[in-house]
N, C-alpha and C positions, 0 to 999 in steps of 0.2 A: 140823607137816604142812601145815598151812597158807599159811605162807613159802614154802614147797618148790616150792607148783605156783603159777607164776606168774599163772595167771585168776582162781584164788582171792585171791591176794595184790591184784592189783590191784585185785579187787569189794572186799577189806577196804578200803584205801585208798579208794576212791573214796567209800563208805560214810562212814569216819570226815571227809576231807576236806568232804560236805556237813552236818556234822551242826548247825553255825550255822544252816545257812538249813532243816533241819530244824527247831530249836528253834522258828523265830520261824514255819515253819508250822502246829508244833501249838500254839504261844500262841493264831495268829490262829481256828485249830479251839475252843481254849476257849472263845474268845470270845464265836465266833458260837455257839456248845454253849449258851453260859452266857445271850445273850440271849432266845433261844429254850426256853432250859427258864423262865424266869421268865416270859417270856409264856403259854406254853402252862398250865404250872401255876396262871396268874392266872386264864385263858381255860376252861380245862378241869377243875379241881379235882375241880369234885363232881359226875361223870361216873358215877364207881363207886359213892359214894354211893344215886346214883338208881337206877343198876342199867343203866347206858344201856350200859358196858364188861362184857369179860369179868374183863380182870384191872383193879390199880388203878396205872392207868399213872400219873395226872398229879396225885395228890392231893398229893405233897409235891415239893420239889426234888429230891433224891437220886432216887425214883423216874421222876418227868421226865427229869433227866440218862441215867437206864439204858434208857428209852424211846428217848430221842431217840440213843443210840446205835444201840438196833435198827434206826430209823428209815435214819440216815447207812449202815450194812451192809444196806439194802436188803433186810433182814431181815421178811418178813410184814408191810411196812409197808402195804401199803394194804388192809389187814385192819382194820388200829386207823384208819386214816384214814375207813373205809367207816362203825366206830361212832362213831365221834364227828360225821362228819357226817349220820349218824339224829338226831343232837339239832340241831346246830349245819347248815347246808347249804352255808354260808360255808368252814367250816372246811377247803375243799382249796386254797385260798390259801395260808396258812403252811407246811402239808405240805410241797405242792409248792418252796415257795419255799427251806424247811428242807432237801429231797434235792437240789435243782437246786446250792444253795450247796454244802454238805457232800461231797456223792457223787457230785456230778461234777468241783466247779470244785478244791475242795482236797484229794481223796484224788488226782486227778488230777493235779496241781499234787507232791503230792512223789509222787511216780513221777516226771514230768518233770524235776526236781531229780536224781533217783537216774540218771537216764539221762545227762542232762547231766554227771555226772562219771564215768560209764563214757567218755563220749566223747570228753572231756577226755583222760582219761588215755591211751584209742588215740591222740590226736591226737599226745599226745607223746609214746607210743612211735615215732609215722612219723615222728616229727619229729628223734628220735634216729636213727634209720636212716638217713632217707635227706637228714637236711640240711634249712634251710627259709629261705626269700631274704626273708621279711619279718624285720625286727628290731621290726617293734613284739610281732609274735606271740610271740617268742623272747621279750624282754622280759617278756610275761604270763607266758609259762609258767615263767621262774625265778621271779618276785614268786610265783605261785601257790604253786609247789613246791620247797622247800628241797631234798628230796633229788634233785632235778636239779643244785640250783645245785654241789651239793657234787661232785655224779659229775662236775662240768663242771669243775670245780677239780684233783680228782683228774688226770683227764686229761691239761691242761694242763701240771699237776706234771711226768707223767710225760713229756711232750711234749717240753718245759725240759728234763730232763734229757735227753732225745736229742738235742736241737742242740749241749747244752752238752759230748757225750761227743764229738760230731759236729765241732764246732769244735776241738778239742784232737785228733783223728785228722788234723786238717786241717794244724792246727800243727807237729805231727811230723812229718808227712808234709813239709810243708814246708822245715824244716829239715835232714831226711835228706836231701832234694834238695839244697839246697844244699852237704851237706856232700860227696855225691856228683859235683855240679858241681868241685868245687872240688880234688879227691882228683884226678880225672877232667885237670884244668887241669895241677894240678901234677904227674902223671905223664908228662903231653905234654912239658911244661914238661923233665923231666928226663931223658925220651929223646932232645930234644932235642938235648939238654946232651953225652949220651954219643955218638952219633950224627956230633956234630960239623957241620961247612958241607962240602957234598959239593966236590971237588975235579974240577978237569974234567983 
């Protein structure tokens, strides 16, 4: 079904064709995930112990990590940022520093990735249509897209064989003329003949 209707077809494509620069955005999300729960859990540990939180966000990694997701989904975070800075007053530095990084710059960042090959792929569908005078563009877009290069071969193929049906119509053509010329010569040629040289 999928196949079938071409804007779905193309969102799947554009999807699979980013999914490299996918991967190494959500590496660079681990990362910064993974610097920040180890701080915070160094920083905040024994929060819930004292009774300063409601739940027990930061006392081991694993719960850090599950926090600091709520945190990046903008999820009731400045709930937990409002207790912990009851004990700590410093503590909207990291917060902040943690949603600014996460929740704006890299969930933003693949969205922009994901549109970049929606737009991508319009660009080569006009490009199909209507023709495009740069050869370095043309150039990207086959290295991008294998199955361009192939429809482009396809084509071709079929192209070759029109000249080549085109040249052999041309040949015959040619050779019927002359044999028409020639049929043509030697009928003159032999009325001529019967005809005789007029006599005055």
């Amino acid at each position: 079904l999928i196949t079938r209707i071409k804007v779905m077809k193309n969102l799947i494509l554009a999807l699979f064709s980013v999914i490299p620069r996918m991967f190494a955005i959500g590496l660079l999300l681990f990362l910064v995930s993974y610097i920040f729960a180890v701080m915070f859990t160094q920083l905040f540990k024994d929060l819930y112990e004292d009774g300063h939180t409601d739940y027990n966000y930061f006392s081991r990694l694993d719960d850090t990590f599950l926090t600091l997701f709520q945190i990046m989904t903008l999820d009731n975070w400045a709930d937990i940022a409002r207790q912990v800075m009851s004990v700590y007053a410093w503590a909207w530095a990291p917060f902040i520093a943690f949603v600014i990084i996460t929740g704006f710059v890299v969930v933003n960042l693949i969205i922009a990735v994901i549109c970049d090959a929606v737009s991508a792929l319009e660009d080569e569908e006009r490009a199909k249509l209507y023709g495009t005078n740069e050869e370095e563009s043309t150039e990207n877009e086959e290295s991008q897209h294998p199955a361009l290069q192939e429809d482009v071969r396809e084509q071709l193929d079929v192209l070759e064989t029109y000249v080549d049906e085109l040249t052999n119509m041309q040949e015959q053509t040619l050779r019927t003329l002359q044999i028409l010329t020639r049929q043509l010569e030697e009928h003159k040629e032999a009325k001529g003949i019967k005809d005789g040289p007029k006599q005055d």
